[in-house]
TIPA-694711 format. One record per residue (C-alpha): x negated, y negated, z negated; residue in three letters. Coordinates in nm, 3 decimals. Last residue first. Layout:
<sites>
- xx/yy/zz/code
- X/Y/Z/ALA
...
</sites>
This chain:
<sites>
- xx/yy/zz/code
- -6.935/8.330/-0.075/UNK
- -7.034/8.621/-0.299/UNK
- -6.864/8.911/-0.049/UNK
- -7.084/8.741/0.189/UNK
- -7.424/8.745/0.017/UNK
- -7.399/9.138/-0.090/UNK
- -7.316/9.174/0.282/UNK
- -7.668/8.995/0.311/UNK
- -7.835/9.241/0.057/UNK
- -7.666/9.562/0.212/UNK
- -7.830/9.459/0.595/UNK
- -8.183/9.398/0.392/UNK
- -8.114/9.722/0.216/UNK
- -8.081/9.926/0.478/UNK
- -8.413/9.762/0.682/UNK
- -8.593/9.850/0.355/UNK
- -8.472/10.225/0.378/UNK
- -8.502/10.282/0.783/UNK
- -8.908/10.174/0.690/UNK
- -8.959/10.497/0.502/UNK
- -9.117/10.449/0.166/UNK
- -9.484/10.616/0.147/UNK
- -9.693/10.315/0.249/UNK
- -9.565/10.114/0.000/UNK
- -9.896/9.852/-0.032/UNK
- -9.758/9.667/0.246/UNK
- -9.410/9.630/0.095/UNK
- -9.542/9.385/-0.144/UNK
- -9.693/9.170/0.116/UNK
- -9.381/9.181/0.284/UNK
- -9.204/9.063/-0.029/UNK
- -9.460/8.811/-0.119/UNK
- -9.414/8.656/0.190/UNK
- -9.025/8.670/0.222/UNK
- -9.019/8.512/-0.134/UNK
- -9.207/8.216/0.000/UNK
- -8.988/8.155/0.337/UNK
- -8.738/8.168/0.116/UNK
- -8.871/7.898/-0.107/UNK
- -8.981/7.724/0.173/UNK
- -8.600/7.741/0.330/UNK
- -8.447/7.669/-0.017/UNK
- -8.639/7.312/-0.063/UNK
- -8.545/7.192/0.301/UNK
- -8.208/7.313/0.209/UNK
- -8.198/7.122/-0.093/UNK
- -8.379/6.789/0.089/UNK
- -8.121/6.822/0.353/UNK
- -7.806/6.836/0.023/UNK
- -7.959/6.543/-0.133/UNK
- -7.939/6.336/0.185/UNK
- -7.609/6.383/0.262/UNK
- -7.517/6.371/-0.101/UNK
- -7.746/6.007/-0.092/UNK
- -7.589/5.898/0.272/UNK
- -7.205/5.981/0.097/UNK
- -7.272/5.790/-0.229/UNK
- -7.397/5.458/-0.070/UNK
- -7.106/5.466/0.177/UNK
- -6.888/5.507/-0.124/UNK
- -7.113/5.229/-0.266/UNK
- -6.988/5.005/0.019/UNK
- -6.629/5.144/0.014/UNK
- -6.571/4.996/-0.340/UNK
- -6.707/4.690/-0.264/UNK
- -6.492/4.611/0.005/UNK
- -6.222/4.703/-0.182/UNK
- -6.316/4.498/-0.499/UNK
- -6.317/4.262/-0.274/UNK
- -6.008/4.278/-0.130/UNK
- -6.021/4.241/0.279/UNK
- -5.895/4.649/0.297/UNK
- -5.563/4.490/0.099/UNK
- -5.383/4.514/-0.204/UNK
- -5.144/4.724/-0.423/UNK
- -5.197/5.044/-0.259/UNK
- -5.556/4.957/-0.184/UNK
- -5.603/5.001/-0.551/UNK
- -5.534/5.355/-0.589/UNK
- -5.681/5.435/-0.296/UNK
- -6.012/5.238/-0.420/UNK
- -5.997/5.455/-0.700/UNK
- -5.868/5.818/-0.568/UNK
- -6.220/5.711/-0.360/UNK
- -6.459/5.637/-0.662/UNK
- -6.332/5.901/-0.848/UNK
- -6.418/6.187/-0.563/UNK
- -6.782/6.000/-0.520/UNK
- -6.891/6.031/-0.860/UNK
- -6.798/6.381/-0.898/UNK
- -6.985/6.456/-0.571/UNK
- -7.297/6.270/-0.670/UNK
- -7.289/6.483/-0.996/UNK
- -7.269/6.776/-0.810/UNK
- -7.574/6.672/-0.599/UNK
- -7.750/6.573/-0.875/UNK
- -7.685/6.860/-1.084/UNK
- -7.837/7.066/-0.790/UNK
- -7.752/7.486/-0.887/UNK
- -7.455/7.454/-0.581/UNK
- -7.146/7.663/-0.740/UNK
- -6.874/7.559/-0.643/UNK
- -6.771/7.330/-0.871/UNK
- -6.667/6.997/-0.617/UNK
- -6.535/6.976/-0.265/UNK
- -6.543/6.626/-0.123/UNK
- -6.260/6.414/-0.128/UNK
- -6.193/6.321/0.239/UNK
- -6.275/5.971/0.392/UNK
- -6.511/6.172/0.702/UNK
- -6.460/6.582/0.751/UNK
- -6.693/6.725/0.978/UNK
- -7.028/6.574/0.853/UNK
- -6.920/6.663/0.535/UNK
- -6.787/6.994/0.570/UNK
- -7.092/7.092/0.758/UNK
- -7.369/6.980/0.468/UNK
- -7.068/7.144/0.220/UNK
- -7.110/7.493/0.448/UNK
- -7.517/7.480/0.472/UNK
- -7.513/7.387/0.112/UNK
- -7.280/7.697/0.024/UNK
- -7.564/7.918/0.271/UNK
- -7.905/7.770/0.152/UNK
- -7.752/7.886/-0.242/UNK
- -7.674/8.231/-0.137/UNK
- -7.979/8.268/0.058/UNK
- -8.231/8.142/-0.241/UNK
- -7.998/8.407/-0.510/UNK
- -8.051/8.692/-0.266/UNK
- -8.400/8.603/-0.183/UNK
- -8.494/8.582/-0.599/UNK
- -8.262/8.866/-0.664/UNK
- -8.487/9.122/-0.373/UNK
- -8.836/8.947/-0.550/UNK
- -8.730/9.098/-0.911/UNK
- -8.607/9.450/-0.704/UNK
- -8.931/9.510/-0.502/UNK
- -9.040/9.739/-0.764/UNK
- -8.667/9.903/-0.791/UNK
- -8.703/9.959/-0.437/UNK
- -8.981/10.160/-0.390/UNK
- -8.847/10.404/-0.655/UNK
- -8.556/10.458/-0.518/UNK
- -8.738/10.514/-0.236/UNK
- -8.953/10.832/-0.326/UNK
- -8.665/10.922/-0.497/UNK
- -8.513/10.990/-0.212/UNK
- -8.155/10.775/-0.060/UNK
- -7.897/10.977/0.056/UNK
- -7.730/11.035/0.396/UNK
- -7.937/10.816/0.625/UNK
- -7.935/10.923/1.011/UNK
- -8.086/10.680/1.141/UNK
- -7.868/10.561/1.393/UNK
- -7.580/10.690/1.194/UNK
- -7.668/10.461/0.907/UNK
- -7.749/10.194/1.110/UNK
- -7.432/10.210/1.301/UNK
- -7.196/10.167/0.932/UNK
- -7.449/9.955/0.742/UNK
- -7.372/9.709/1.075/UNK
- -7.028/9.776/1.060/UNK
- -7.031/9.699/0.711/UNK
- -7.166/9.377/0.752/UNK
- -6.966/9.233/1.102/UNK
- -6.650/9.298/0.844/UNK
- -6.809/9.110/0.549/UNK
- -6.866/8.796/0.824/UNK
- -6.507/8.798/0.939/UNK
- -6.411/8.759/0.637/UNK
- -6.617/8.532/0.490/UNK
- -6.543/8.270/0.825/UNK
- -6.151/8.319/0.674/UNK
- -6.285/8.272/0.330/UNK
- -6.519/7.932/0.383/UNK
- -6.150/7.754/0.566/UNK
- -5.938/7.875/0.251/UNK
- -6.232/7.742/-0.023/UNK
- -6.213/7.437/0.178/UNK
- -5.821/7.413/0.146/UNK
- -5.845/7.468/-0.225/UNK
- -6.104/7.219/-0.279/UNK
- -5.917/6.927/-0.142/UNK
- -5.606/7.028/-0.307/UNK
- -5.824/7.039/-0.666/UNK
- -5.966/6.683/-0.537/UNK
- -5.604/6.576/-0.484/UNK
- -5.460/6.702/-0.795/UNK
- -5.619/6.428/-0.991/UNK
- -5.490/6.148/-0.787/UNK
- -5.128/6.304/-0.844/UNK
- -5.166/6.298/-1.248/UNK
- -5.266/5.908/-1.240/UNK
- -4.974/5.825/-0.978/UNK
- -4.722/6.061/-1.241/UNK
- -4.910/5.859/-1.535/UNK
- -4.843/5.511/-1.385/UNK
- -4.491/5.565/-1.289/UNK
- -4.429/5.665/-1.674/UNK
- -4.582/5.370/-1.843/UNK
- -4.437/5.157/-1.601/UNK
- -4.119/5.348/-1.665/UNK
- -4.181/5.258/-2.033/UNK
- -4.283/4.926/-2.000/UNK
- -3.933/4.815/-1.813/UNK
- -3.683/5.026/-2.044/UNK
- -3.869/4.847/-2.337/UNK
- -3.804/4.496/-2.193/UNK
- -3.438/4.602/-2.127/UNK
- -3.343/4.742/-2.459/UNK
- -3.516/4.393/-2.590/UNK
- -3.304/4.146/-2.385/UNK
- -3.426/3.807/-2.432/UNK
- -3.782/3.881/-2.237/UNK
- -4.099/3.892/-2.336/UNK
- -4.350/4.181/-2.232/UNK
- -4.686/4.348/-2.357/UNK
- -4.889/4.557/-2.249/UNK
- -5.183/4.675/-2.477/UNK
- -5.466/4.888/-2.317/UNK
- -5.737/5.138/-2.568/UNK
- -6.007/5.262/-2.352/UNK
- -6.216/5.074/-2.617/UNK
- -6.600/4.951/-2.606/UNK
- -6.434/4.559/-2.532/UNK
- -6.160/4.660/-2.795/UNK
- -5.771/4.603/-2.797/UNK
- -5.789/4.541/-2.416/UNK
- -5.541/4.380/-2.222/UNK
- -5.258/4.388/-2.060/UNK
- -4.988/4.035/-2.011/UNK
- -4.629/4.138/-1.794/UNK
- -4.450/3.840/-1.773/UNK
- -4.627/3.709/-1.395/UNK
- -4.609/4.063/-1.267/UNK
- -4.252/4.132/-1.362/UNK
- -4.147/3.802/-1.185/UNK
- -4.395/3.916/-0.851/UNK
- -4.180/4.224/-0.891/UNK
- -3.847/4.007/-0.885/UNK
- -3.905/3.770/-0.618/UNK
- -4.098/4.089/-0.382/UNK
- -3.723/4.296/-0.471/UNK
- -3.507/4.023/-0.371/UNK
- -3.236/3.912/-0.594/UNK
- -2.880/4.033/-0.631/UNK
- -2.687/3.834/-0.903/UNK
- -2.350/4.015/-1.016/UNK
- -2.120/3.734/-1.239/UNK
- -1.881/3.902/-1.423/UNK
- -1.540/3.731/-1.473/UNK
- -1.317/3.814/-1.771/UNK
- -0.949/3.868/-1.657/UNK
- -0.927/4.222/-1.820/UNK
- -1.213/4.334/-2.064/UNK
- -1.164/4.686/-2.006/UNK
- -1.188/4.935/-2.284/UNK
- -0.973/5.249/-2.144/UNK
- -1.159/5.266/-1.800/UNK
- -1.485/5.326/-1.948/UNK
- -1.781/5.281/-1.725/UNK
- -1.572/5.096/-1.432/UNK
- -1.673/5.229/-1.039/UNK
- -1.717/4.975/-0.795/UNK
- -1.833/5.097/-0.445/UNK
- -2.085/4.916/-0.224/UNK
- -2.182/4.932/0.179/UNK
- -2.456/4.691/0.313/UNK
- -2.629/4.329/0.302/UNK
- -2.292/4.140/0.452/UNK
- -2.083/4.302/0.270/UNK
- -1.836/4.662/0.292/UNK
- -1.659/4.759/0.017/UNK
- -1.595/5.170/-0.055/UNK
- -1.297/5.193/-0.346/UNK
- -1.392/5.355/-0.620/UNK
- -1.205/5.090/-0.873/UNK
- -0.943/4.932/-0.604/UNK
- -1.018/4.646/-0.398/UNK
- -0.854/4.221/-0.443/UNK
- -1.007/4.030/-0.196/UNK
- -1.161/3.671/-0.234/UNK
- -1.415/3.568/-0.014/UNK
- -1.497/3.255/0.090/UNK
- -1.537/3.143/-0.242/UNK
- -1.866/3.024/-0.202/UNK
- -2.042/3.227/-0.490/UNK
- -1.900/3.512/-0.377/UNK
- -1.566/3.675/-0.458/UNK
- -1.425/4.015/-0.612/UNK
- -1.110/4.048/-0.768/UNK
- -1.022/4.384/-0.965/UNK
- -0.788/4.680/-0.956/UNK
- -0.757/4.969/-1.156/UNK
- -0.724/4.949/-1.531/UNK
- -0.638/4.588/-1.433/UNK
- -0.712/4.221/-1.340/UNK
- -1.078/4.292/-1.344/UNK
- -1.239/3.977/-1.185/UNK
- -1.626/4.022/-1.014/UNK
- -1.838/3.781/-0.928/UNK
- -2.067/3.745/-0.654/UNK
- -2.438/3.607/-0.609/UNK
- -2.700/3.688/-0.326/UNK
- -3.033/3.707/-0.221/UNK
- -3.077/4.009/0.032/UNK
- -3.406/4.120/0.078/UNK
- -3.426/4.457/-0.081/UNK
- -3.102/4.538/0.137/UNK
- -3.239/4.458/0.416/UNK
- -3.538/4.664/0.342/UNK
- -3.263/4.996/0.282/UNK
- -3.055/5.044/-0.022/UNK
- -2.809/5.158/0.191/UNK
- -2.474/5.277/-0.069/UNK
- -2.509/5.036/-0.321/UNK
- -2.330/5.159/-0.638/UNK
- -2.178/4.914/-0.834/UNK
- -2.092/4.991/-1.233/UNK
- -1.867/4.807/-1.433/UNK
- -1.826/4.731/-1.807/UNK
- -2.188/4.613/-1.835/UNK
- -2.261/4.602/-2.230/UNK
- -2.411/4.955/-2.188/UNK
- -2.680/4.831/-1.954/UNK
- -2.754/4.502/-1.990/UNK
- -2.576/4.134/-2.017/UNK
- -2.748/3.822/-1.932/UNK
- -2.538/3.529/-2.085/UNK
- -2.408/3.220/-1.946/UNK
- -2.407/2.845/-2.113/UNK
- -2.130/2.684/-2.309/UNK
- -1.826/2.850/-2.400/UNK
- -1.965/3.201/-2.205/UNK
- -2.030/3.303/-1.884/UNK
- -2.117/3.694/-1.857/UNK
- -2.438/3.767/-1.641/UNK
- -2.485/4.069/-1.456/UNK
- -2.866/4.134/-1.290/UNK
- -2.926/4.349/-0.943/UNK
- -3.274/4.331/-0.873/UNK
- -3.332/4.580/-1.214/UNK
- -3.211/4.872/-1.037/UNK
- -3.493/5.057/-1.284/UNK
- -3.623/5.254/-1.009/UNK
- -3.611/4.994/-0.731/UNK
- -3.777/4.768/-1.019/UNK
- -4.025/4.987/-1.141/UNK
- -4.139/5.115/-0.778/UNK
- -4.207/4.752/-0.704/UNK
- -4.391/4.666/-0.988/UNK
- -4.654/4.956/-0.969/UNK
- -4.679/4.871/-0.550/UNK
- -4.738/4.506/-0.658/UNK
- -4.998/4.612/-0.912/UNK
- -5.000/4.505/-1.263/UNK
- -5.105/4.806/-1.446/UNK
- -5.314/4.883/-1.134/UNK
- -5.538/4.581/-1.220/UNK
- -5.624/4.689/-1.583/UNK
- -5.678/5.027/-1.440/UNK
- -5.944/4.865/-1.242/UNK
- -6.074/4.668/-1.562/UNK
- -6.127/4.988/-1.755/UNK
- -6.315/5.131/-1.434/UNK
- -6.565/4.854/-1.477/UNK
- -6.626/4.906/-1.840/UNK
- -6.718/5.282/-1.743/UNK
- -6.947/5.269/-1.517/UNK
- -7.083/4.894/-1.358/UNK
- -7.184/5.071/-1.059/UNK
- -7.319/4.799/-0.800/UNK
- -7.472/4.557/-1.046/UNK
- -7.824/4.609/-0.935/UNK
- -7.974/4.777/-1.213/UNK
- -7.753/5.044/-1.169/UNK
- -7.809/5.094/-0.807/UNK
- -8.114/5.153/-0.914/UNK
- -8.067/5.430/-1.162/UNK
- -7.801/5.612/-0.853/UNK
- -8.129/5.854/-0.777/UNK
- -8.182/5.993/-1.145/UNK
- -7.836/6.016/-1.221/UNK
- -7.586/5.830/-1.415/UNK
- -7.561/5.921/-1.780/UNK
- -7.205/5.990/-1.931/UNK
- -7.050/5.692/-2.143/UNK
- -6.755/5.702/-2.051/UNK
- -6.714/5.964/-1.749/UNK
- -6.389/6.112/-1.910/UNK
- -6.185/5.758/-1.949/UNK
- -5.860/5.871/-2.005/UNK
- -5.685/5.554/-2.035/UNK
- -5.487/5.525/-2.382/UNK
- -5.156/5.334/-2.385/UNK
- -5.003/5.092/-2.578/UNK
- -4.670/4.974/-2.622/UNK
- -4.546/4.587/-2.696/UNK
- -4.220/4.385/-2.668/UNK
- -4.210/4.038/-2.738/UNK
- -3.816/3.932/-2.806/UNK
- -3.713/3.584/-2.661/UNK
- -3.398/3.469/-2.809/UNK
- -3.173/3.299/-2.586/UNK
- -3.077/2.916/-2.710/UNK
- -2.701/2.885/-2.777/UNK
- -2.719/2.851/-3.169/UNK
- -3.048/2.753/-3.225/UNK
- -3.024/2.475/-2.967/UNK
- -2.654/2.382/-3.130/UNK
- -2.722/2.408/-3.491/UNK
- -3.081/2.163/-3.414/UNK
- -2.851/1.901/-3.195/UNK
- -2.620/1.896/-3.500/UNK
- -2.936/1.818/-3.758/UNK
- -3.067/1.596/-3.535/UNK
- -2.772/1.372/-3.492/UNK
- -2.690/1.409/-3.891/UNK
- -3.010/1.270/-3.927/UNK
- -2.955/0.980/-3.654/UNK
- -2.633/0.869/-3.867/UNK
- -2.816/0.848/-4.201/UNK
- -3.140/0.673/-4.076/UNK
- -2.825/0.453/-3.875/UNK
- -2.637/0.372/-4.238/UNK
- -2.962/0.280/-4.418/UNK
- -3.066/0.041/-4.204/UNK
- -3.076/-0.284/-4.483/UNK
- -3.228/-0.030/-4.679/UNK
- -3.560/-0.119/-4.418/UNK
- -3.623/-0.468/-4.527/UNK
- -3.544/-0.382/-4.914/UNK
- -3.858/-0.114/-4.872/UNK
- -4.061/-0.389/-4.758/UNK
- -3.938/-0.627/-5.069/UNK
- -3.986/-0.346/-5.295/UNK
- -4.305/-0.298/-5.225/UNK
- -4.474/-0.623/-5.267/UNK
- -4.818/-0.554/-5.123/UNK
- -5.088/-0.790/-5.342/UNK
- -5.276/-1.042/-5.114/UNK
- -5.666/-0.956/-5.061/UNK
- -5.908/-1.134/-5.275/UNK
- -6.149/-1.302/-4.999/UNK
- -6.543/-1.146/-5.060/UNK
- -6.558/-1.137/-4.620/UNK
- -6.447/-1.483/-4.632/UNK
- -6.711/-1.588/-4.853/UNK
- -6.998/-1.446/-4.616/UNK
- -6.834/-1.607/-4.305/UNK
- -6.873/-1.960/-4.489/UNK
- -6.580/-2.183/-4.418/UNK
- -6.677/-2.510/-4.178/UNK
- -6.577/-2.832/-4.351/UNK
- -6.448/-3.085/-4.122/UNK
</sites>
């Protein structure tokens, strides 16, 4: 038997395709590619036809991000290069978070009454209705946790102007009540009330889910998408889908709204925090300016000053350059003497900022501090002291405490040899006036520290 060559094969003149004998074997179908078009083009009517639209609603907001792009200080540089402040990119991301909080979500929904949904059934699948397209309203009486909790479904029947059916998704209720009437269920008190009595669609059942608030925030969460427009932007888009449109835009707005009233009440905390230490410093200031001008009061009769000479005047108005240097160094040793005390007094608190301490770092420190803590508060309402970001938080808190600690010793240290200083050269300077009476320098040394009260 001859053996073909595998080389000729290869080189084989390939069979012409007859075309109209393979479309022939198909025509044969015709009628079914006709019948299974006219299948798909019915199915298509119907799933465009009773399919919810989905509209994508989106807003934008603008974070007010102050500290971008302000330097850190000296002493936090290494902290820096560690990772542990990650300034204003990092803050971005928190706000991110708090967008989407549970507490955020929660006050939306209890707000927005958005737990209890009405549904309309219609020829072939049931509707979400919303708002204005509600004919009734219900008004529950205990919105308490039990109430929150409560997973439910009841429909409601109006057979009149005045009168409707109500029963639950068992049947085993089915009472007829009057509009206004107070019903008692099983998850609290409710009265019926219809939005316009003349345009009631009688005999049309409206289906009243109740769902619990943690199913429905978690919902909110999971629909809700922010994000940034720009990496080097404070710029945040939300963005929400949902069939009913009036409703999507009702939801980011009192986000929206919720968020700024939080945002505005953080803020007013550091001023609150101020205020009350300004209210402790003037009740010691008080007492202070009145031990002052008693003492001007006995030293003046003691030594029986009446005017001041010349001679004096003249004295003083040397020594007056060194006299603003100690008031200024005793002023300043004083307000970080009170902050050192505040701090070591008052632990967690917002620490009192502008008033007047001449150490940037120490001021800045402060500032730093103050948004770090309305920050992890913020967050801790939506999460837990285990978070991370928590935990993280309160270590450079801890970080930013020691260092004002710190910062405000190594001030005081610095003040007290400046005094110390200033008190040399002023003594040494009063040496050489031989001719000034000594009752007028002790005078002004008691007017210079009332001087220092009435500042504080």
């Amino acid at each position: 038997m001859k053996k073909e060559n595998p080389i000729d094969y290869l080189f084989q003149e390939e069979k012409p395709i007859n075309i109209r004998e393979f479309v022939e074997k198909y025509l044969n179908y015709w009628k079914w590619f006709i019948v299974s078009l006219l299948i798909a083009f019915i199915l298509g009517i119907f799933y465009l036809r009773y399919t919810p639209n989905q509209f994508l609603v989106t807003t934008t907001i603008l974070i007010d991000n102050s500290e971008k792009g302000s330097k850190m200080p000296t002493d936090l540089s290494a902290f820096k290069d560690l990772g542990i402040f990650s300034e204003a990119q990092k803050s971005i991301e928190n706000e991110l978070g708090i967008l989407k909080s549970r507490t955020l979500m929660n006050l939306v929904v209890k707000d927005l009454g958005i737990n209890t949904t009405f549904y309309t059934k219609g020829r072939i699948n049931t509707v979400e209705i919303y708002k204005n397209k509600v004919p009734v309203k219900i008004n529950f009486l205990s919105k308490d946790s039990t109430f929150y909790k409560t997973d439910t479904t009841f429909t409601i029947n109006i057979i009149s102007g005045s009168k409707f059916v109500i029963k639950d998704k068992d049947d085993e209720i089915n009472n007829e009540h009057s509009f206004g009437e107070t019903i008692s269920t099983k998850f609290g008190k409710m009265i019926v009330t219809p939005k316009n009595s003349t345009n009631l669609p009688l005999n049309k059942e409206i289906q009243v889910v109740v769902s619990p608030l943690k199913r429905v925030s978690e919902g909110l969460r999971s629909r809700i998408t922010t994000a940034l427009i720009d990496k080097n932007s404070s710029l945040i888009t939300l963005s929400l889908k949902d069939p009913i449109k009036l409703k999507a835009i009702d939801i980011l707005n009192d986000l929206i709204r919720i968020y700024n009233e939080n945002a505005v009440e953080d803020k007013s905390k550091i001023g609150k925090s101020t205020n009350s230490f300004l209210n402790e410093r003037l009740s010691v200031i008080q007492k202070d300016l009145s031990n002052a001008d008693r003492n001007i009061e006995v030293f003046k009769k003691t030594n029986k000053l009446t005017d001041i000479t010349s001679q004096a005047t003249l004295a003083v108005d040397a020594n007056a350059k060194i006299e603003k240097q100690i008031f200024d160094i005793k002023t300043q040793l004083k307000l970080a003497n009170y902050v050192s005390n505040y701090l070591n007094n008052s632990s967690d608190q917002l620490v009192p900022a502008n008033l007047g301490l001449r150490d940037g770092t120490i001021s800045l420190n402060a500032e730093n501090y103050n948004k770090l803590l309305l920050e992890r508060n913020r967050i801790l309402n939506g999460s837990s002291s285990r978070n991370p970001v928590i935990i993280n938080l309160d270590n450079q808190l801890s970080q930013l405490r020691s260092s004002i600690i710190q910062g405000l010793e190594n001030l005081k240290s610095s003040l007290n040899i400046s005094l110390q200083d200033a008190l040399n050269q002023k003594y040494r300077a009063n040496s050489q006036i031989r001719d000034v009476p000594q009752q007028e320098t002790q005078y002004r040394d008691i007017e210079r520290d009332q001087k220092v009260v009435e500042t504080l």
